[in-house]
N, CA, C, O and CB atoms as a CASP TS submission, in Angstrom:
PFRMAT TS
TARGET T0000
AUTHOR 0000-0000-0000
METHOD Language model
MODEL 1
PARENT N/A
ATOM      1  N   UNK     1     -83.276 147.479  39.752  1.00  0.00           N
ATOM      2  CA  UNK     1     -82.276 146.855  40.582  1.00  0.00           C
ATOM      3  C   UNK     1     -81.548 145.819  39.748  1.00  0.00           C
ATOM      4  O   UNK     1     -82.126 145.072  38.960  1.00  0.00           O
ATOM      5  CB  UNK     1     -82.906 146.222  41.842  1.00  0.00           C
ATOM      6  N   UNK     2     -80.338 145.822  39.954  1.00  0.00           N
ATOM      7  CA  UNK     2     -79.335 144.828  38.902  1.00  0.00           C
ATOM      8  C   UNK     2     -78.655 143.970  40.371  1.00  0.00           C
ATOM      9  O   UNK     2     -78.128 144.664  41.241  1.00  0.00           O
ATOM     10  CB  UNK     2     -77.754 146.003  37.617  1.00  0.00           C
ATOM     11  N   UNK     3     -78.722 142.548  40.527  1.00  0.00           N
ATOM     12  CA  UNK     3     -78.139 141.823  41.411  1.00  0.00           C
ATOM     13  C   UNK     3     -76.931 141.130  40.123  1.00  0.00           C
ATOM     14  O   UNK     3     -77.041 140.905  38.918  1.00  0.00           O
ATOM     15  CB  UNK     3     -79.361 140.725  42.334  1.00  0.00           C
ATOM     16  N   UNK     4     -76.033 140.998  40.926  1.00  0.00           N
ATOM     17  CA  UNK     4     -74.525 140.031  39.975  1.00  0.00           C
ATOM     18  C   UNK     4     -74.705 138.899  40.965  1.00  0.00           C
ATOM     19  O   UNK     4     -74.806 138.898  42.192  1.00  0.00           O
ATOM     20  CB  UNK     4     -72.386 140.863  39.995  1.00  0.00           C
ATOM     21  N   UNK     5     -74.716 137.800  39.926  1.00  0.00           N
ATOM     22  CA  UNK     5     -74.519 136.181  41.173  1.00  0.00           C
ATOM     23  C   UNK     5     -73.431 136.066  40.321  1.00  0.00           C
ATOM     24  O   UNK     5     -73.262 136.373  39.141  1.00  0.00           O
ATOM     25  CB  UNK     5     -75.884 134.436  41.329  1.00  0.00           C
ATOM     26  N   UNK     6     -72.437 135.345  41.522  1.00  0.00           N
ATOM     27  CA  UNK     6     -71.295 135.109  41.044  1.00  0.00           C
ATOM     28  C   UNK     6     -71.352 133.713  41.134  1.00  0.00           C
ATOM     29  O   UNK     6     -71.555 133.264  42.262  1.00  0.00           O
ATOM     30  CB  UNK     6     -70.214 135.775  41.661  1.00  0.00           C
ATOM     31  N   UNK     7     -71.188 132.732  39.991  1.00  0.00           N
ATOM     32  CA  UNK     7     -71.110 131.332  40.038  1.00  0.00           C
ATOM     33  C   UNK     7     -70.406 130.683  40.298  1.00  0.00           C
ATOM     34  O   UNK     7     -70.748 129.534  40.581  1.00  0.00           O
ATOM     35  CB  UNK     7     -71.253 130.880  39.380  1.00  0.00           C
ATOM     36  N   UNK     8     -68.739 131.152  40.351  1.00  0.00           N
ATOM     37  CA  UNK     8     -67.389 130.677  41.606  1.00  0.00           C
ATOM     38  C   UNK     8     -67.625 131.173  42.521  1.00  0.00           C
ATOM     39  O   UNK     8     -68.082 132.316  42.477  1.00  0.00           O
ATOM     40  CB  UNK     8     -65.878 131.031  41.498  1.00  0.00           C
ATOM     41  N   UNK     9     -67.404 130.500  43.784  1.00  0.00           N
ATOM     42  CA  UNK     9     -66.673 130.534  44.687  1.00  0.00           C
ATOM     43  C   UNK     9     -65.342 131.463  45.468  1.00  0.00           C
ATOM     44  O   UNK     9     -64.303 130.938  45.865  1.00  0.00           O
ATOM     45  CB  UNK     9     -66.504 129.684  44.408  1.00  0.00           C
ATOM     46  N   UNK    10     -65.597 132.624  45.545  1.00  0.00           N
ATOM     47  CA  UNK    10     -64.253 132.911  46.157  1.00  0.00           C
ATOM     48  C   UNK    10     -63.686 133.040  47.450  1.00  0.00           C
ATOM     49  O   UNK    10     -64.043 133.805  48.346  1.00  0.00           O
ATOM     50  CB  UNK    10     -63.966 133.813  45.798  1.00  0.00           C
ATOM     51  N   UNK    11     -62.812 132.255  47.452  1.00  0.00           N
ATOM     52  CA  UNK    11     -62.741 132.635  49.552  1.00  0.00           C
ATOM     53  C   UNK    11     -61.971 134.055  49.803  1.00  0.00           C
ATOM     54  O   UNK    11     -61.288 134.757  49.057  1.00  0.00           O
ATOM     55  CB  UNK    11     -61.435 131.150  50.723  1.00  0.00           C
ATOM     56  N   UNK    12     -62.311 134.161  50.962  1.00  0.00           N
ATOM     57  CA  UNK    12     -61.400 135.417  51.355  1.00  0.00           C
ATOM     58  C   UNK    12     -60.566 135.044  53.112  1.00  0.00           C
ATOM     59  O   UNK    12     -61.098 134.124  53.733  1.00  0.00           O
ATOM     60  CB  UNK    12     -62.704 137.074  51.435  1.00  0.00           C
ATOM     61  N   UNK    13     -59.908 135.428  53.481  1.00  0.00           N
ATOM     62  CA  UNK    13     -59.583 135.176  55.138  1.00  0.00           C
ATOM     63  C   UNK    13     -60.225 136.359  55.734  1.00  0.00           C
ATOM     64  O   UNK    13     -60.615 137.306  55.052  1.00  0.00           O
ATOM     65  CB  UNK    13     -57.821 135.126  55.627  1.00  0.00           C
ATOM     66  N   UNK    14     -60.341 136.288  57.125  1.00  0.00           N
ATOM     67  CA  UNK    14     -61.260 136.948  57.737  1.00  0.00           C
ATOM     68  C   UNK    14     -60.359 138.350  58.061  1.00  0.00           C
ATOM     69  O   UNK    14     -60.886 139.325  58.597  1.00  0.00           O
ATOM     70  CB  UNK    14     -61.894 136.070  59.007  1.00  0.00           C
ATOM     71  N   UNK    15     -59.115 138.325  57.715  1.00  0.00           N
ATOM     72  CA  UNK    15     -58.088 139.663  57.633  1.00  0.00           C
ATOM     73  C   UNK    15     -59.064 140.644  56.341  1.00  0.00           C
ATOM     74  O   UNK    15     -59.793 141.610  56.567  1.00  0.00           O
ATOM     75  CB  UNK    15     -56.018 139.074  56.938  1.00  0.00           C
ATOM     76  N   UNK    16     -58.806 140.095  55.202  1.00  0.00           N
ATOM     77  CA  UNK    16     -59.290 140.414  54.271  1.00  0.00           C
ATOM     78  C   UNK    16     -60.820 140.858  54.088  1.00  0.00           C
ATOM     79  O   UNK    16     -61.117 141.769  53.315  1.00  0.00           O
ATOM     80  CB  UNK    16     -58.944 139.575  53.681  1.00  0.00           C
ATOM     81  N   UNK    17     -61.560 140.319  54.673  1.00  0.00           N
ATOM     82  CA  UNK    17     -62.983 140.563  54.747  1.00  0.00           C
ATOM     83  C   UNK    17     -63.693 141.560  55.486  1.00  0.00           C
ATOM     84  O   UNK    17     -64.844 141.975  55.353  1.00  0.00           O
ATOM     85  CB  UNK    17     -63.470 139.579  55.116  1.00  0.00           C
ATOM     86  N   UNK    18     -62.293 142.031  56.727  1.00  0.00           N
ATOM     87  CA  UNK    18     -62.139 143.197  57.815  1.00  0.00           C
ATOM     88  C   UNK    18     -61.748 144.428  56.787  1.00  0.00           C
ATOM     89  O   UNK    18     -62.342 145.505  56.730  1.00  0.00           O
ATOM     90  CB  UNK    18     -60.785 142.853  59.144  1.00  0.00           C
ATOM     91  N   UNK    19     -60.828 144.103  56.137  1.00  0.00           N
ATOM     92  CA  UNK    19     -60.559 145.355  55.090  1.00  0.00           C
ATOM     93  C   UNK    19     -61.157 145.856  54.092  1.00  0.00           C
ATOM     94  O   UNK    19     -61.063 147.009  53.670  1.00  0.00           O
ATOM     95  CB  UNK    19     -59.660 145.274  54.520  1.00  0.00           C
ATOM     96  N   UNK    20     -61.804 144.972  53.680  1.00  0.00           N
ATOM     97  CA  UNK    20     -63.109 145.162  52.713  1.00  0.00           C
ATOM     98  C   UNK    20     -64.447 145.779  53.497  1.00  0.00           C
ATOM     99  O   UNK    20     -64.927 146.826  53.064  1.00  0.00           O
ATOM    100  CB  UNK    20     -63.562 143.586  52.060  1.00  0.00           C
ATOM    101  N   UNK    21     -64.789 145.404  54.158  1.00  0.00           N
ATOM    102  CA  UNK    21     -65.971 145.916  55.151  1.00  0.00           C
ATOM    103  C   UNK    21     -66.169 147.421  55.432  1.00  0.00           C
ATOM    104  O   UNK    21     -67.035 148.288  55.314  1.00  0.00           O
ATOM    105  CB  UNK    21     -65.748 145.313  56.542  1.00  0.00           C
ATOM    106  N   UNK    22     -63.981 147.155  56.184  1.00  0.00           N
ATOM    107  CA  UNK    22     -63.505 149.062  56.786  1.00  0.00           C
ATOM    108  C   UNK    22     -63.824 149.861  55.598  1.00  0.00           C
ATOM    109  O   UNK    22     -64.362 150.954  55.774  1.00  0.00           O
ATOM    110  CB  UNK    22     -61.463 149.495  57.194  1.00  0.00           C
ATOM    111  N   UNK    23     -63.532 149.413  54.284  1.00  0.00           N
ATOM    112  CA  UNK    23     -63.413 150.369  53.085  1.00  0.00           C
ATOM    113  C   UNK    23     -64.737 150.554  52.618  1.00  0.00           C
ATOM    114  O   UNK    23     -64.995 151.213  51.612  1.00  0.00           O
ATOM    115  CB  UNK    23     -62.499 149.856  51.907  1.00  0.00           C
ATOM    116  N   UNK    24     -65.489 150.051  53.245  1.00  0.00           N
ATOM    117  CA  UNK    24     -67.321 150.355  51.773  1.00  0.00           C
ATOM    118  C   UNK    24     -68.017 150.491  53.364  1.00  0.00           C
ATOM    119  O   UNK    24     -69.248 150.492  53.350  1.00  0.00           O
ATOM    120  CB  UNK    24     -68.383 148.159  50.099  1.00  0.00           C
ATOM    121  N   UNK    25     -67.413 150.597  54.630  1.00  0.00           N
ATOM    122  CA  UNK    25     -67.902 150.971  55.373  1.00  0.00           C
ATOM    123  C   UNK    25     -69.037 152.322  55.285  1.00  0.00           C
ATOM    124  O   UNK    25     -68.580 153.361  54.809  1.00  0.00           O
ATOM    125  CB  UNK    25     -66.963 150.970  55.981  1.00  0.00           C
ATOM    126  N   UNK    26     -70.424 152.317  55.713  1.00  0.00           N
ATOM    127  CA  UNK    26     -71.274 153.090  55.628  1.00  0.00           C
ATOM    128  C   UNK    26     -72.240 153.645  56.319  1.00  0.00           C
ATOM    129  O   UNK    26     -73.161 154.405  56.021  1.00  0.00           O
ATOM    130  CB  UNK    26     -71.573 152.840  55.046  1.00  0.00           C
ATOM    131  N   UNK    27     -71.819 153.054  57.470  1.00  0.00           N
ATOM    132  CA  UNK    27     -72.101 154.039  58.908  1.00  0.00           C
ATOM    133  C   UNK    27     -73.887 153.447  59.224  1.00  0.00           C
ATOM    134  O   UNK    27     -74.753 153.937  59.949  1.00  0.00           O
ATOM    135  CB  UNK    27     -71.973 156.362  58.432  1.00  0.00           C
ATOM    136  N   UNK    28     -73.916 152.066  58.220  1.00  0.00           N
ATOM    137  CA  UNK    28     -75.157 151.467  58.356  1.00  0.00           C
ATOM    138  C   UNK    28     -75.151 150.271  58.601  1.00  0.00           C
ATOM    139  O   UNK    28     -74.604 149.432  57.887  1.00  0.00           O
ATOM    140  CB  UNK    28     -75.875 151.596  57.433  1.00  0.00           C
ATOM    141  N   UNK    29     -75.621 150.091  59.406  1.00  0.00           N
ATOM    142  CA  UNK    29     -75.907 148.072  59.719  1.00  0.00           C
ATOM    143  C   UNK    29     -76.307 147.485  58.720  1.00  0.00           C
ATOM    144  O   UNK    29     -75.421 146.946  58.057  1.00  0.00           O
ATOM    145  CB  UNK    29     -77.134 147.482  60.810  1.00  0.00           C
ATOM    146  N   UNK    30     -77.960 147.329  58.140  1.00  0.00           N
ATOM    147  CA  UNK    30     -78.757 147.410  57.562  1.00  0.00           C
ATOM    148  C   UNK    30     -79.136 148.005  56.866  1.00  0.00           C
ATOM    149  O   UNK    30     -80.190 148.481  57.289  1.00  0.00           O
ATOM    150  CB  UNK    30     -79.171 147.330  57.868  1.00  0.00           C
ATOM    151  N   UNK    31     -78.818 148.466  55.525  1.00  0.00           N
ATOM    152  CA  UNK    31     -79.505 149.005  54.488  1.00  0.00           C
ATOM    153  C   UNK    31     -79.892 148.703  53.252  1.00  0.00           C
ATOM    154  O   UNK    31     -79.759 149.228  52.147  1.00  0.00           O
ATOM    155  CB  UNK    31     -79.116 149.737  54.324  1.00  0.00           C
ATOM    156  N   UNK    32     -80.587 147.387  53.832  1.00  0.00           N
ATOM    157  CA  UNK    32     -81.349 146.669  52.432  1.00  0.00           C
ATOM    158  C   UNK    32     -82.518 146.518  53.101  1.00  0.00           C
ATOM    159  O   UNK    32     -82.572 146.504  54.331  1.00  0.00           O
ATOM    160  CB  UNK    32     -80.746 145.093  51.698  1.00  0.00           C
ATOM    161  N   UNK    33     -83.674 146.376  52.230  1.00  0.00           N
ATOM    162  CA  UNK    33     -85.397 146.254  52.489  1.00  0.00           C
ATOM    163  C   UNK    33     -85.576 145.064  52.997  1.00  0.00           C
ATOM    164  O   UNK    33     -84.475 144.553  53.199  1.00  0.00           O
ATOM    165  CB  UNK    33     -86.422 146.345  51.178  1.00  0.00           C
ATOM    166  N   UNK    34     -86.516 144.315  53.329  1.00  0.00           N
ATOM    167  CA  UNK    34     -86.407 143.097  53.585  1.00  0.00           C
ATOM    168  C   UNK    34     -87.652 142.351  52.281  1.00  0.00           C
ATOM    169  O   UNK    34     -88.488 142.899  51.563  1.00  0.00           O
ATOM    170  CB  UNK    34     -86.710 142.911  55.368  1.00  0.00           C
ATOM    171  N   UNK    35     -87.426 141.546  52.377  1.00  0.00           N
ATOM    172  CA  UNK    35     -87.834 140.552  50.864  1.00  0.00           C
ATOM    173  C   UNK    35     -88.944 141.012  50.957  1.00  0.00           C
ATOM    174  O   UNK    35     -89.728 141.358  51.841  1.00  0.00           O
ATOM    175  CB  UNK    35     -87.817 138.739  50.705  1.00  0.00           C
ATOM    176  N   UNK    36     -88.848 140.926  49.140  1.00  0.00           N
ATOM    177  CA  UNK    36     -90.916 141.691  48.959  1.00  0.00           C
ATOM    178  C   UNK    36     -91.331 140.331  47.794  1.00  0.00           C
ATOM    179  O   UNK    36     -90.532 139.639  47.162  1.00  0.00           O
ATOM    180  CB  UNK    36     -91.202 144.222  47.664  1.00  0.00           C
ATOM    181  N   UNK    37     -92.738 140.266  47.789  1.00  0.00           N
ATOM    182  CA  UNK    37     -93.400 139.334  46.996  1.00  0.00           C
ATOM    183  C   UNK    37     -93.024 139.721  45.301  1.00  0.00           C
ATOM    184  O   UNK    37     -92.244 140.659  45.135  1.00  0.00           O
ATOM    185  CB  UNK    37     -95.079 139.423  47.406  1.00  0.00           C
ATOM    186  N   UNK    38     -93.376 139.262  44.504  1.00  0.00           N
ATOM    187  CA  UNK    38     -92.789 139.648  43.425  1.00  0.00           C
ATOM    188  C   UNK    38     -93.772 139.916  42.138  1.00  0.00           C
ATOM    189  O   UNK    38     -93.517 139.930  40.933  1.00  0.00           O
ATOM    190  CB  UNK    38     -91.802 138.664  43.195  1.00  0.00           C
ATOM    191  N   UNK    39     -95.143 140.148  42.947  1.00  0.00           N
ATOM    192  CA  UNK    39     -96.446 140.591  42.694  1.00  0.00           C
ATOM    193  C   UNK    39     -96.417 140.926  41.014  1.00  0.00           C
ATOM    194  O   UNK    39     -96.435 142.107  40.667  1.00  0.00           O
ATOM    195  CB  UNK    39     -96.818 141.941  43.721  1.00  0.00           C
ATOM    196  N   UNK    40     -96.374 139.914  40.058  1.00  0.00           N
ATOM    197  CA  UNK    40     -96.272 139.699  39.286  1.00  0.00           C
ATOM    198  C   UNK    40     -95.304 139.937  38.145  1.00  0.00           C
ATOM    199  O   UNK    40     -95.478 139.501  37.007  1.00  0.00           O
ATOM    200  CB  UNK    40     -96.987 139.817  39.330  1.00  0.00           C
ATOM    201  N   UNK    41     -93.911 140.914  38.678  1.00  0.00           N
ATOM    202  CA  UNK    41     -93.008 141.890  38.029  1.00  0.00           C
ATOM    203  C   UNK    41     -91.924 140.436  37.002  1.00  0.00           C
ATOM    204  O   UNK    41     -91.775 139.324  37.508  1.00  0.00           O
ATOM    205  CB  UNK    41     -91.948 143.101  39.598  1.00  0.00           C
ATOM    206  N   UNK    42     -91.374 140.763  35.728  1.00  0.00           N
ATOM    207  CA  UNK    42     -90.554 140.046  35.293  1.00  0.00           C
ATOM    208  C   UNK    42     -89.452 139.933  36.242  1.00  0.00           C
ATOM    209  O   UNK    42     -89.150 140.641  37.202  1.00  0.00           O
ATOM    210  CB  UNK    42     -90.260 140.432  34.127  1.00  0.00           C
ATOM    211  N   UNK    43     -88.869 138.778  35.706  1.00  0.00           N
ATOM    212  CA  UNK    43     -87.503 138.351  36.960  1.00  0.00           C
ATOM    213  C   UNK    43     -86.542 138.026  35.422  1.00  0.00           C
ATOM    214  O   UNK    43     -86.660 137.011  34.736  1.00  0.00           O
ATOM    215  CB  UNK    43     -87.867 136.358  38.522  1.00  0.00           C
ATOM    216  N   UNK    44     -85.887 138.838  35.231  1.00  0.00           N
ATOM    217  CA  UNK    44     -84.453 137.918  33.743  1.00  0.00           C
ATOM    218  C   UNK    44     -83.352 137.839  34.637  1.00  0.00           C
ATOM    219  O   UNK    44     -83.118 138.467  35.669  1.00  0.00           O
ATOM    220  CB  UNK    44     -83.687 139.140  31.892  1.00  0.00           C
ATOM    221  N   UNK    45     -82.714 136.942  34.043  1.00  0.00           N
ATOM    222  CA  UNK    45     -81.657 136.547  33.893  1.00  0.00           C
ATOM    223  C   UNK    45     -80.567 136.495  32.874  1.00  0.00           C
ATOM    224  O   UNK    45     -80.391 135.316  32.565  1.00  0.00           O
ATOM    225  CB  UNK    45     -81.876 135.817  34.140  1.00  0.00           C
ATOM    226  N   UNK    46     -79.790 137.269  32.246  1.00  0.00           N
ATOM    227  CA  UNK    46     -78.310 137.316  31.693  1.00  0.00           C
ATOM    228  C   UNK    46     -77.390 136.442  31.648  1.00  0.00           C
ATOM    229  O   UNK    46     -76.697 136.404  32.665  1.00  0.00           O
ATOM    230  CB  UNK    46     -77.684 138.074  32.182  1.00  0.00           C
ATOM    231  N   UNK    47     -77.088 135.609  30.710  1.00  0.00           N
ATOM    232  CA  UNK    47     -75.980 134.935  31.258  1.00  0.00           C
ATOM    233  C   UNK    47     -74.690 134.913  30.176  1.00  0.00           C
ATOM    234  O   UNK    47     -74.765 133.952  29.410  1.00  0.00           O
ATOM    235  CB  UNK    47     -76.481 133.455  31.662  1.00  0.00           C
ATOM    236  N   UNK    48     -73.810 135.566  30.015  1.00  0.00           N
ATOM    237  CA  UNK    48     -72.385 136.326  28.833  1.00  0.00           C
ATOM    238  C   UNK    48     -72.550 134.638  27.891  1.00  0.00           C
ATOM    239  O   UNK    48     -72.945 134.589  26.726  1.00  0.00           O
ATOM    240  CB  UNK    48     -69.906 136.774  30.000  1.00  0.00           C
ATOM    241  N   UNK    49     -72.288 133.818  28.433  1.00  0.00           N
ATOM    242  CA  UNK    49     -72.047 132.594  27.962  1.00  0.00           C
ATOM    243  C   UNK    49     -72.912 132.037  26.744  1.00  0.00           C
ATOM    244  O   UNK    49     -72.476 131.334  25.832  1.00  0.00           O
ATOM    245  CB  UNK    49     -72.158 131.790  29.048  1.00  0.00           C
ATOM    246  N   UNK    50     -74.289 132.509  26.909  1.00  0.00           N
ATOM    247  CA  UNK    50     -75.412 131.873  26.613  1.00  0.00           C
ATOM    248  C   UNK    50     -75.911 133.259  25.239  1.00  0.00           C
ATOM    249  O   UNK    50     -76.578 133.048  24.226  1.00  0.00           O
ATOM    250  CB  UNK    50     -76.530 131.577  28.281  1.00  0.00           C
ATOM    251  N   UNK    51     -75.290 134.640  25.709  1.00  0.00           N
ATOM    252  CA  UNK    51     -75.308 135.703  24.776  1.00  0.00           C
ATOM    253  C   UNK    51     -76.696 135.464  24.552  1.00  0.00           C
ATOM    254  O   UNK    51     -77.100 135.056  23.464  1.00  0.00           O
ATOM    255  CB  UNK    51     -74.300 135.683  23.504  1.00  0.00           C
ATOM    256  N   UNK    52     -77.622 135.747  25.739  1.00  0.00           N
ATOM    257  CA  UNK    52     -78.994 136.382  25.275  1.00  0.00           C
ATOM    258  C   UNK    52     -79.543 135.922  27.221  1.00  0.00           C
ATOM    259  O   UNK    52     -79.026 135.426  28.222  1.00  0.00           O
ATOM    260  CB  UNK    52     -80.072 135.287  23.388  1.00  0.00           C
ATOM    261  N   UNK    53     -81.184 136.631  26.685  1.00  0.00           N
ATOM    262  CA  UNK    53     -81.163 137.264  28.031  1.00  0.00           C
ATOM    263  C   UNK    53     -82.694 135.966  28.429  1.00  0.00           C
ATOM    264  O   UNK    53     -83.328 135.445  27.512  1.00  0.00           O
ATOM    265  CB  UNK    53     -81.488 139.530  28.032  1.00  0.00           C
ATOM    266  N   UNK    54     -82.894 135.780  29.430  1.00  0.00           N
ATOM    267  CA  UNK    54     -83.901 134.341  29.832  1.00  0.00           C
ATOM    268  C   UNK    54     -84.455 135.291  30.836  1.00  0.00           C
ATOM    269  O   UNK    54     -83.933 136.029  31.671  1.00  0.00           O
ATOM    270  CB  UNK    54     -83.108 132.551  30.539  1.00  0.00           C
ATOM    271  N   UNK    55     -86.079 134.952  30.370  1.00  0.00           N
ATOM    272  CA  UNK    55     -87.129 135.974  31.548  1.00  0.00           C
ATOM    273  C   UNK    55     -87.966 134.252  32.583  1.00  0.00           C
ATOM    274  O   UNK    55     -88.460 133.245  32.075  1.00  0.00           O
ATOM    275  CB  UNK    55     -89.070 137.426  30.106  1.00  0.00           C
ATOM    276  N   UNK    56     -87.816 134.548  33.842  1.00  0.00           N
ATOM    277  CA  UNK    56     -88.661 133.246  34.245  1.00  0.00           C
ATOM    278  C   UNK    56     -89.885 134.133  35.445  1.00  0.00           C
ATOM    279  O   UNK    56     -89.972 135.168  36.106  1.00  0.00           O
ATOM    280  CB  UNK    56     -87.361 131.723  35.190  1.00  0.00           C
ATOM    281  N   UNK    57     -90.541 133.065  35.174  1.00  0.00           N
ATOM    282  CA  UNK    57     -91.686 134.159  35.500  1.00  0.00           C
ATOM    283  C   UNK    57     -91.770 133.338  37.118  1.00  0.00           C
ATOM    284  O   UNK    57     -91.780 132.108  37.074  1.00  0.00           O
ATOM    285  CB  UNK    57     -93.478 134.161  34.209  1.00  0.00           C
ATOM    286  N   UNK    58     -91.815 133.847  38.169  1.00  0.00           N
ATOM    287  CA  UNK    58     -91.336 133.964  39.465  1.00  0.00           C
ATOM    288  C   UNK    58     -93.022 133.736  40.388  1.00  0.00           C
ATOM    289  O   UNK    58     -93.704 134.759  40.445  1.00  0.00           O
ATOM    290  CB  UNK    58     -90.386 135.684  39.652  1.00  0.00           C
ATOM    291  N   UNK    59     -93.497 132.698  40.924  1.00  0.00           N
ATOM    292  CA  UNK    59     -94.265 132.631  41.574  1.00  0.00           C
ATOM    293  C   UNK    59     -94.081 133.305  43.196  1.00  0.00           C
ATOM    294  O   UNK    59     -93.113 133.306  43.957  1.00  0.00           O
ATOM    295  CB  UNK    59     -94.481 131.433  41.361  1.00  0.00           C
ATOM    296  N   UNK    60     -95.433 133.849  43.329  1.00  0.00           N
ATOM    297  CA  UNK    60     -94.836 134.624  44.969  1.00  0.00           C
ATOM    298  C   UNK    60     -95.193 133.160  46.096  1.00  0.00           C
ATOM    299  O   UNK    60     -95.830 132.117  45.950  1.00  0.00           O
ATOM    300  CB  UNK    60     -96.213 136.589  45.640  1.00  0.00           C
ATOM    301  N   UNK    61     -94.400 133.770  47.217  1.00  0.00           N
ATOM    302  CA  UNK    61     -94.275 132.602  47.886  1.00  0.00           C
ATOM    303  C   UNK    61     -94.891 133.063  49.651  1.00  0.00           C
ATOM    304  O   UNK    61     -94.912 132.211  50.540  1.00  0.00           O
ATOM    305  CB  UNK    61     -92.491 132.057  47.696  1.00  0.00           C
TER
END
């Protein structure tokens, strides 16, 4: 699984956020898992800026 965090901010208006939705629309409410423990698996992090890759090791909660 690859997550992107985006570190700006972008707004959108709620016109815009209707059109985006209609278009990746997928005939699913819900189709993500719900949070799992992280039972000892690496967690990295990427960051272009920094040009190399940071592993932090993720306590379960």
């Amino acid at each position: 699984v690859i997550w992107t965090v985006i570190k700006r901010v972008a707004t959108v208006s709620s016109h815009q956020l209707k059109l985006l939705t209609d278009a990746v629309h997928d005939g699913f409410e819900m189709n993500a898992r719900p949070l799992q423990k992280v039972n000892g698996r690496d967690i990295s992090f990427f960051c272009p800026d920094d040009h190399h890759e940071r592993y932090y090791a993720a306590a379960d909660q």
